[in-house]
Every structure is written in C-alpha cells, then in structure tokens.
N, C-alpha and C positions, 0 to 999 in steps of 0.2 A: 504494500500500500504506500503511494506516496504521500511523504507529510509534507509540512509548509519549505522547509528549509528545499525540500526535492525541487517544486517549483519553484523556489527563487531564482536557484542556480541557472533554470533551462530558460526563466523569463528575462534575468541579468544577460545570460547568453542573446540570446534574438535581440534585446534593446540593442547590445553593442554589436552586435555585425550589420545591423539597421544602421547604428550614430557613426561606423565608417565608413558606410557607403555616402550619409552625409555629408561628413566632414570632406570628405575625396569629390564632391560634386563640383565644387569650387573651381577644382584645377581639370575639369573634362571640358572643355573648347573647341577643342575641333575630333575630326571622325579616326586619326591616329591614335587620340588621347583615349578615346573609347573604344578601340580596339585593340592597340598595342601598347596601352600606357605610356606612351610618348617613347619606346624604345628607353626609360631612366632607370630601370629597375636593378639592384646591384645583385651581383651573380650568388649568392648564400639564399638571399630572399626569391630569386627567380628558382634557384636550386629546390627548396621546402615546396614553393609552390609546384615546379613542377613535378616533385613527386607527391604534392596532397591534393593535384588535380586527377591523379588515380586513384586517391585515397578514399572513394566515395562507398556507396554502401556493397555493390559490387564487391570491395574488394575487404572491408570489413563484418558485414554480414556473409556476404559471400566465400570467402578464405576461409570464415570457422563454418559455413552449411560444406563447403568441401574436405573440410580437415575432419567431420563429421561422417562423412560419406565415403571420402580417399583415402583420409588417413596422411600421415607424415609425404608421400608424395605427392602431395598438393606444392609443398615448397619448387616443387619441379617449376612450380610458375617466378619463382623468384630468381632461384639461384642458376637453372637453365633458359629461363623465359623470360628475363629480365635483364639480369646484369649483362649479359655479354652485348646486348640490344643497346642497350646504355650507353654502354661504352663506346658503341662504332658510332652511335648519333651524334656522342659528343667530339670525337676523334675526326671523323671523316665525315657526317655530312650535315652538319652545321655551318661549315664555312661556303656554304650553298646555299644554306637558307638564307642567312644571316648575312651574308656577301652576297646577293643580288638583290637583294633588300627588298625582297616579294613579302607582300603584305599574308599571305595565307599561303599555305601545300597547292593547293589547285594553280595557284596563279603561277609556282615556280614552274608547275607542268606547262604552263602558258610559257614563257619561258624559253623551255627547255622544248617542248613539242611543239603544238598548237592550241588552238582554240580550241578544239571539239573534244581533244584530251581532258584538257582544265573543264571544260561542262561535264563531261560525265564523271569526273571524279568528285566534281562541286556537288551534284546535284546526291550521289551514291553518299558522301559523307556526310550529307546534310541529313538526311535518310538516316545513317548509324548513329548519328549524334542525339534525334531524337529518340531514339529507342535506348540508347545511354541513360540520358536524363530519364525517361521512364521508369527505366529498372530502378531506380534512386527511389523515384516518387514514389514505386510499388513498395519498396522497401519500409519507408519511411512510413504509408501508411499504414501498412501492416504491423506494424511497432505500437503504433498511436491506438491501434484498434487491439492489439493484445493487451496493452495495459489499461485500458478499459477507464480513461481518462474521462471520453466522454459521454460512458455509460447512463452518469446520472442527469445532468440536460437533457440526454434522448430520451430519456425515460418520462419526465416529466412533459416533456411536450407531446408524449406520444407518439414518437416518430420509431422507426423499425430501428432496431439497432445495427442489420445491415447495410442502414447508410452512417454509418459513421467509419467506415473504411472509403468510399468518395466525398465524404466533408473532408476528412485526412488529404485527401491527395491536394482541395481546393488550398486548404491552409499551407502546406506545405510549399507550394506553389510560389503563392501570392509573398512570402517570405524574400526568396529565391528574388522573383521578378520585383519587391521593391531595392533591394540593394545593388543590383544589379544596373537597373535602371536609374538609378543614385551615380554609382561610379564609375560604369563598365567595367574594363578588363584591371582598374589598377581594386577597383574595391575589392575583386572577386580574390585578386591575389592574395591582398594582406591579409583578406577573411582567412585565405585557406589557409599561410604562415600561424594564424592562430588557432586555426581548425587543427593543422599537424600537432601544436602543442597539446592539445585538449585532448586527440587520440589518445596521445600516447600518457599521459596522465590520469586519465580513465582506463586503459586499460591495463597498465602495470600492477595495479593492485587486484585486479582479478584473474591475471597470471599467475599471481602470487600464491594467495587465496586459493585457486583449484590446485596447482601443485601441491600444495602444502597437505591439501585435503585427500590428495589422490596419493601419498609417499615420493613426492618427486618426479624424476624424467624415470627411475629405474620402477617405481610405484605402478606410474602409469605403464611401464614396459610389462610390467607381469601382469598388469590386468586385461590388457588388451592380446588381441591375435597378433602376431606378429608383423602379417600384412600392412598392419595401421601404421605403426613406429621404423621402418626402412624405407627411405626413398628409395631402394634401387631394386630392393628386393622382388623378384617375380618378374622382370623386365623384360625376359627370353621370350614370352609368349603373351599373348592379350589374356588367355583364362587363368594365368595366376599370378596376377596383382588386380588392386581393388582399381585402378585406373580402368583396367578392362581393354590396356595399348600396350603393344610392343616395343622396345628400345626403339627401333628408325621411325616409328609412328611419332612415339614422343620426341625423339632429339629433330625430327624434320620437319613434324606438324607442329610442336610449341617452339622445341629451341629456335628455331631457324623461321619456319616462314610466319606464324601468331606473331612471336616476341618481335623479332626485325620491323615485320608489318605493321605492328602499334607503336612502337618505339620510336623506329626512323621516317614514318608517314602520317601520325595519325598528327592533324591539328590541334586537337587537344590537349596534347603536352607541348607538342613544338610551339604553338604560338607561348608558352610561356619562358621559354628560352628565345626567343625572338624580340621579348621586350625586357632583354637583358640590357647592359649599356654599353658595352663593348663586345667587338667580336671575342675576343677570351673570356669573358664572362658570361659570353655563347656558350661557348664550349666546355665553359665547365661547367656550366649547370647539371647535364643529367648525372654527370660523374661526380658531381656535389649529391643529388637527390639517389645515387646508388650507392652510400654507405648506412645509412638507413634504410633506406627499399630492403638490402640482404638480410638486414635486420627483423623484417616485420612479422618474417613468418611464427616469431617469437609471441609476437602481439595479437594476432589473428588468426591465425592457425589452430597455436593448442587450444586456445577454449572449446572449438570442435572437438577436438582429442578428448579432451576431459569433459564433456558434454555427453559423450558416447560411453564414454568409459563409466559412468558412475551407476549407481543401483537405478534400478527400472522405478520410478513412484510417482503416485498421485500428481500429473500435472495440473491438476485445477487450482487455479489463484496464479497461475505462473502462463500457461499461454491459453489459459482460458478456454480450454477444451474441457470436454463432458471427461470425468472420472473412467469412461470406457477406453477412451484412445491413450491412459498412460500404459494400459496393457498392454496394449496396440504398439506402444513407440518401445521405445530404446534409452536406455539413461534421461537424462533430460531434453530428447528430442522427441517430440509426440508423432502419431497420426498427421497427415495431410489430411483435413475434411471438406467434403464437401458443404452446401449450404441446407442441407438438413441434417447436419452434425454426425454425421456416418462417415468412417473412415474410408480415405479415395484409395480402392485397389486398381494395381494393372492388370493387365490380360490374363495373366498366368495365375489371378488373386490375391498374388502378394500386396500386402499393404504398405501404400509410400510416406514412407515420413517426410514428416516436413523439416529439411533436414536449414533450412535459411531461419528455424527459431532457437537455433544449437546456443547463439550467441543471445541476443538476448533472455530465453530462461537463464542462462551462465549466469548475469546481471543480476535477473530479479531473484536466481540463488542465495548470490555469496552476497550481494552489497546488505547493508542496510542500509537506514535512515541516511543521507548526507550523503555517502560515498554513491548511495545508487542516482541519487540526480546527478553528480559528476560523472557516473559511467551511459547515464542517458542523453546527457548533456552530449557524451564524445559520439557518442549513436548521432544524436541527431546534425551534429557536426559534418560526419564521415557524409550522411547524405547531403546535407546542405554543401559542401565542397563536388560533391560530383557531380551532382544536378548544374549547378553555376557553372562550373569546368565545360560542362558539353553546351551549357545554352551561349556561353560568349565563344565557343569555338562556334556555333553555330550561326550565331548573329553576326561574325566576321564573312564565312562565307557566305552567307545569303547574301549581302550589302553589295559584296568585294567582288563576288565572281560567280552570282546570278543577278543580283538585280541591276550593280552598273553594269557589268557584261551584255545582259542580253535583255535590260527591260527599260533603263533609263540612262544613259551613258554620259552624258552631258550635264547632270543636276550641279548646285553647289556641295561644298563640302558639308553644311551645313544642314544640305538636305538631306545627305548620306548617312550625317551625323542623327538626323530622327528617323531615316530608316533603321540604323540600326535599332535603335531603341522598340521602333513596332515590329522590328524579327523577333524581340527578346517576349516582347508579348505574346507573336504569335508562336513561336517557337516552345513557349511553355505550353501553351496551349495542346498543339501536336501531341508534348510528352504524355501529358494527361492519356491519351487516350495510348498511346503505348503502354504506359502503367498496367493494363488491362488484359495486356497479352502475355503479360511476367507471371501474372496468377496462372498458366497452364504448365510451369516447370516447378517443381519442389527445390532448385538451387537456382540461384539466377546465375550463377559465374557459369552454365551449361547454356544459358540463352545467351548469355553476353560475347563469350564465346564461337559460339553458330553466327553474332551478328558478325563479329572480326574474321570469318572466314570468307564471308562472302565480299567484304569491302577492302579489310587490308592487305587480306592473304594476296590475291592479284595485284592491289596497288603495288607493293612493296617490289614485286617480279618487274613494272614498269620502271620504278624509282632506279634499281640495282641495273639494270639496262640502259639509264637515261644518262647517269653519274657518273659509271664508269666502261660506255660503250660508245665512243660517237657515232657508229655507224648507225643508233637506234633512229628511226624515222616519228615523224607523228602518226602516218597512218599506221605503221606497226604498234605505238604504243595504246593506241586507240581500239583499233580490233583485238589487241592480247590484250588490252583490260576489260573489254565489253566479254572476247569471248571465257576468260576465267572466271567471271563474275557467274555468266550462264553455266559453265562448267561445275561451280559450285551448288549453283540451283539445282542440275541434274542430279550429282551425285547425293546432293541429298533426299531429291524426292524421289529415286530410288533404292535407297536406304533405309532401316529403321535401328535405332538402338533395341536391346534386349527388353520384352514386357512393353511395348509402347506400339501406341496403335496406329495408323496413316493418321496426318493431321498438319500441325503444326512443327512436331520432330522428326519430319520426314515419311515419306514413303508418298507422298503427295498426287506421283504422277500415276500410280493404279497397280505397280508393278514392284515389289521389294526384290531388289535382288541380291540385298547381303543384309545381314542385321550384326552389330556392334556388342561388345559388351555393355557398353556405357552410352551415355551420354558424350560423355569428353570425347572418349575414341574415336566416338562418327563426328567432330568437330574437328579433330587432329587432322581426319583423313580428307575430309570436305577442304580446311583451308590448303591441303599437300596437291588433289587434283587443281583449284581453283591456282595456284601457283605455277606450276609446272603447265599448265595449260597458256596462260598468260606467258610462259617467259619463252614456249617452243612459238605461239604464234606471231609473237613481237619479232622473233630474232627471223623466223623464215616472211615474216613481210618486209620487216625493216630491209632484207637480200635484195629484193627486189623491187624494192623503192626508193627515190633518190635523196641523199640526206643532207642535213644544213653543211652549209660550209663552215669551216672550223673559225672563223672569224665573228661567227654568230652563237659562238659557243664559247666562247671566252668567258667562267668564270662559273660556268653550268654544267663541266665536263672537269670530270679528276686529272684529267691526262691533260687539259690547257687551264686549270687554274692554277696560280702560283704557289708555291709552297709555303705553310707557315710558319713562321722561326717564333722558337720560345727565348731568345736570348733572354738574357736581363732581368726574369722572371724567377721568384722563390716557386722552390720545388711544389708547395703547394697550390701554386697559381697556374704548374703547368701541367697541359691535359693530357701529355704523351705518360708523366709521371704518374698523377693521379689514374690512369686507365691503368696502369701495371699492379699498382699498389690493390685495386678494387677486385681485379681478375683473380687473381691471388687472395684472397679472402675467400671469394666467389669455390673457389676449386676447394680449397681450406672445409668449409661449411658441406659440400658434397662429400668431402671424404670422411667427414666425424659421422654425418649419418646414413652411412652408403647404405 
C-alpha cells in the first residue's frame, strides 16, 4: 500500500522534470535548439543520456520479464549486443555523422545515397519509433493499473475498473508531451541525466535486498536450474538453453546484425551524440555511456532471477490477480490473464506468465514504506526516458526528412520550429495506440525486438555498404533496404515461435514453415535473413549501377574521409583508448559467467 511519503516522492519527481523543461524553454529559438540542442551538450552528459535514452521501460521492465524467462543469458544483450556496437559507433562512425553535420540518420542517407533512400528509411523509423514509445506507455500503464492507484476514484464514480489501464496510458502521455514541448531535445536530455541517477538508486537496494534474501549469486545458483545462471551454457543447439538459439543465431542475429543495427543507425541514440559539442565529444559519448551499459545487467536482470527463483505464493495485493493464478505462476511472477481473470494458455495449454511483472512484484516485495516510492519513482523514470527518447527522435525526423523533404520545403525556420512541436503531439498520439498491440506479448523486449528486425537489421547492411564501400549506388541501397525489410516480413509470417498461434508472432501468410523455440530465436533469425538479404541485393545492384564520383563523397566514405588524430588529448579523452579499455571488460564479464 502506498502511504503519503510514496507519493510525495513520485509527485516531487513529475513537478521537476515538468520545472526543467520550463526552465530550458527560455533558451529553445530556433528548430536546431529543438532538435539538436544547439549541438552544446558536453560529452559525460550526452554520454548518460545516450545510454538513458535506452534506458526506458523496455529495457528495465523488460531485462528483468527476460532474466525471468532466459535466465542469466539475457546479458547476451549487453555484453554481446551492446558493447562491441558501442564501440564501433563511437570509433568509426560518428565522424560521419557528426562531420557532415546531417541533422538526422535518414538525411546522412540523403547524403551518402539519394532521396528515395533517406524517404524510406525516414518514413520505416518513424514507424519503429512509435511502437518504441508504445511499448513504454504499455509498460507504464500497466504499472499504474497493478498498483491499483486509481482503484478508488473509479470506484466511486462508477466507472469499470478496466478503464483505468487507458486513463494510465492518457496521463502518462500528457507528462511526456508537456516537457517535451517545454524544451525539446535539451529538456529531454537533462530529464534523462536524472532519470539514469534515479534508476540506478532505486534499484540498488532491491538488488541488495533479493540477494540477501535468496543467499547471494551462489544462493541463487542452487536454487535455480542451471540453465538460468550460464550465459553460455546450452549454446550448441537451440533445445538446450532457455534462449531456444544457437551460438551463430545468437552471435549473428544479436551480436552482429540487432546490436550494430540499433547502435550504429538507430536515431534514437545517435541524435544524442550528435548534440554533443565537439566532434571528440562525439565520439566518446557511446564509449562514455558503455561503462555503465556493461554494468546494468547487474541492475535489471537479476531481479528476474530472483523473481523466479523465490517460493510460489499468494500474488494478491502485489499484481492484483485472483488468488488462483499464484498457483498458476512461478515465484513472484503470476499468470498472464485474460479480461475475465482466467489465466491466458497457448496452444499446447501451457499457461503464460506474465513474465514483464517479474520486476515490479520484486518492488512491491522487498520495499517498504519510502524506499518503495523511490523504486517506483525509478519505474516511472525508466519509462518516462524512453517514451521522450523515441518521441524527439521522432519529431526530428518527421520535421527534417518528411515534412520539409516532401510536404513543405520552403517554410521559415520558425515554422519548422512548430512543426516540430505538433509531430510531438501527434506523434504521442500514434504511440497511444501502439501501446495496444504490446498487450499480445507476455515480454515486451520479444516485440521490441521483432520491431528492430524489420527496420535496423536491413538499415545497418545499407549503413556498412554506404561507409565503407564507394562503389554502393543509391538505387542499390534503396532496393536492398526495401527488399530486407520485405524479406523480414516473409520470414516471419512464415514462421511461428513454439505454442503460438498465426497472428501477430508470425505465421501471418497461411503457411508455417519452421517454428522456433522462442520468441527471441525467430527474432534473431528474422533480423539475420532481413540483413543478409539487404546486403546481397545492394552489392549485386550497386554492380550494375553507376556510382557517385569520389569527389561527392568526400567525408561520407571511410576510404576518402580524413583521418583523426588524438594528439594532445589525456588518455581518457581519447576514443581509440577508451574502446580498448571497454572491450576488455566486455570479454572480462563473458568469461566470469560463461
């Protein structure tokens, strides 16, 4: 139950991410200042933000529903799916973004290819970014609606209590879209700078707290199956590990084409390195934001561990299911129910937990009074940062490279400057109904996922052809990203994961022709064809089609931009040093728990 102190904290919190977007209105003038923060942002603060504009419920709710579900192999998204991604963005292709001084991802495509490139990458990420923001909102209201907040208003007014999971998505929203439209991209940052602190502050003590409660790392090792506590374990084959993918699944579909593909192309992070304030403060942002990333799996992960691991009991008062589905569920992760409170079976009658309430029960376990508004406080943080994260990448490209591109080319800056602000509008709006489609998966990091398969997996095959191949054409990057994208669609809607019906998780076009252990698996293998299909039809078009000349390429090409010297620079300033030191860790953390 929360008492007065719970809500001070979560209402103190919303006043101040609201009075900085105020205070930041001051200094937003023109349509840079609202989309790249005027390029001033100092490379530590662009660093935090860039890694707590991933920090959103995705990767906090979602990290512990998959450490819940996968077990210790989920860090496979960190330490293989991240750091090495990290590093090459900040290393090798930031002085591309950054050095051709392209206002967005799409527009460098502009750039680097042509027009019709930059439109269908504009229009395809504009697409993922609201289904980003969604999965947030879905997140966030399903939070609101398990602690049962505003149970007692509904009740009096007479209203169903099933609407108070869509008043959740309204409020949450409307949060989002005032501070945003207060500050644009510098409010969203400094929110998220503070958002990273509040994580990780809330969550350390219910780190602590389950360990303690469970006898430690070795505690938890004996109470669980082994599967859970080895990342590497079972790797040989897709049926024995809990991923349900084989080592080249995994190191090809996450390490390589997922990681690369959100890393090195997704606007999302990159525009926050972009409004760093120097090109080295480019570069070291991500390499600043992957010494903590390696870290997280610390902070988000185990509480799935120790959510699963604990005695089976009474979930009622905690995620507000009927006394039947703690039977139903697993430690403190219940039943998925449907809405006449019957637990949701798949095909085979297995019953699905709901494995995205791993992390908050963990909460309203171990906190009490005062620490539990600090660890919901950091909940509603995690979302609040994610949601912003995708709506001002998305309100950059709508403005940048659909609306001046192709709908008003000629306006003032001015007027750019309140287009943005009504993308942010409608742009939330979009989400909203996204949100909607996040309730048909028990984990949202398995929808999040499918959605980066279909958009980055291919981008990333054009990016890696554009950077470092001159002979890549526009019409070749243009058909190998349309046709990977297609390629993705097929192979999934002739796919099904294990227990799942044609729908939404594939099997779509009438026809299964393989079924997956997992979720993740057919997500791995989805972004590997949607990759490999992009990168054969770019290279055999680009053959046969005539390519820019090299003097048009000056600066957009590895092989004709100049080289950067760190002279002069302490070690920690410099990013050939810092990638070495991060790599090394990276490999360090994969071998304590191979």
């Amino acid at each position: 139950m929360l008492r007065t102190i719970d809500w001070t904290i979560m209402i103190v919190y919303f006043v101040f991410v609201l009075g900085i977007g105020a205070v930041l209105k001051r200094y937003v003038k023109t349509s840079t200042d609202f989309f790249l923060a005027g390029r001033s942002i100092p490379a530590w603060v662009a660093g935090l933000a860039f890694l707590s504009a991933n920090l959103g419920a995705q990767e906090v709710i979602g990290m512990g529903a998959s450490g819940a579900k996968y077990g210790i192999a989920t860090s496979h998204f960190y330490w293989i799916g991240a750091i090495p991604a990290m590093v090459f963005v900040g290393v090798f292709m930031m002085p591309f973004y950054y050095g051709s001084r392209a206002r967005s991802v799409p527009e460098y495509l502009r750039l680097r290819f042509d027009e019709k490139t930059r439109g269908l990458n504009a229009v395809s990420f504009a697409v993922m970014t609201l289904f980003s923001s969604g999965i947030s909102m879905y997140a966030m209201a399903k939070l609101i609606q398990i602690l049962h907040i505003f149970d007692a208003p509904f009740a009096w007014m007479g209203l169903p209590q099933a609407w108070i999971f869509h008043f959740s998505l309204v409020i949450s929203a409307l949060v989002v879209l005032g501070y945003i439209l207060l500050g644009g991209l510098t409010s969203a940052i400094y929110n998220e700078v503070v958002q990273f602190f509040l994580i990780v502050a809330g969550f350390l003590p219910l780190v602590y707290l389950g360990l303690r409660n469970v006898g430690g790392w070795h505690g938890l090792k004996a109470t669980l199956d082994p599967s859970y506590t080895h990342s590497w374990m079972g790797m040989s084959s897709a049926h024995t590990n809990r991923l349900g993918v084989e080592w080249f699944g995994l190191t090809m579909g996450l390490g390589f084409v997922l990681s690369f593909g959100y890393w090195c192309t997704d606007f999302l992070v990159i525009q926050r390195a972009m409004a760093a304030n120097s090109m080295n403060s480019a570069r070291c942002t991500p390499l600043i934001a992957a010494f903590p990333k390696m870290l997280f799996p610390f902070l988000v992960i185990l509480p799935g561990l120790i959510a699963i691991a604990l005695p089976t009991q009474n979930l009622t008062g905690l995620a507000g299911t009927h006394a039947t589905a703690a039977v139903q569920g697993e430690g403190l992760v219940p039943a998925k129910m449907d809405a006449a409170g019957q637990p949701i079976r798949d095909k085979d009658g297995a019953v699905q937990l709901d494995y995205d309430l791993a992390t908050p029960n963990m909460l309203l376990h171990y906190f009490p009074t005062g620490i539990l508004g600090l660890g919901l406080t950091a909940l509603l943080a995690s979302f609040m940062s994610g949601m912003a994260g995708n709506v001002t990448a998305f309100n950059t490209v709508w403005t940048y490279d659909i609306y001046q591109s192709y709908i008003n080319k000629t306006a003032s800056d001015e007027h750019y400057l309140w287009m943005g602000r009504m993308a942010t509008v409608f742009g939330i709006a979009l989400s909203v109904a996204a949100a909607y489609m996040a309730t048909r998966f028990n984990n949202i990091m398995d929808m999040l996922q499918l959605v980066f398969a279909f958009v980055n997996a291919p981008l990333f095959a054009t990016f890696l052809l554009g950077m470092f191949w001159k002979r890549a054409t526009g019409n070749g990057a243009f058909f190998g990203l349309l046709g990977g994208t297609l390629a993705a669609a097929a192979h999934h809607g002739l796919t099904l994961p294990a227990g799942s019906v044609p729908g939404i998780k594939g099997g779509f076009l009438g026809l299964v022709l393989h079924r997956y252990a997992s979720e993740m698996a057919q997500n791995f293998w989805t972004a590997i064809f949607a990759w490999t299909t992009c990168f054969v039809l770019t290279v055999m078009i680009s053959l046969v089609t005539t390519p820019r000349p090299d003097e048009q390429l000056l600066g957009l090409v590895y092989s004709l931009t100049p080289k950067l010297k760190e002279q002069g620079l302490k070690w920690y300033q410099q990013p050939s040093t810092l990638a070495g030191v991060v790599l090394t860790a990276a490999l360090i953390l994969n071998w304590i728990f191979w």
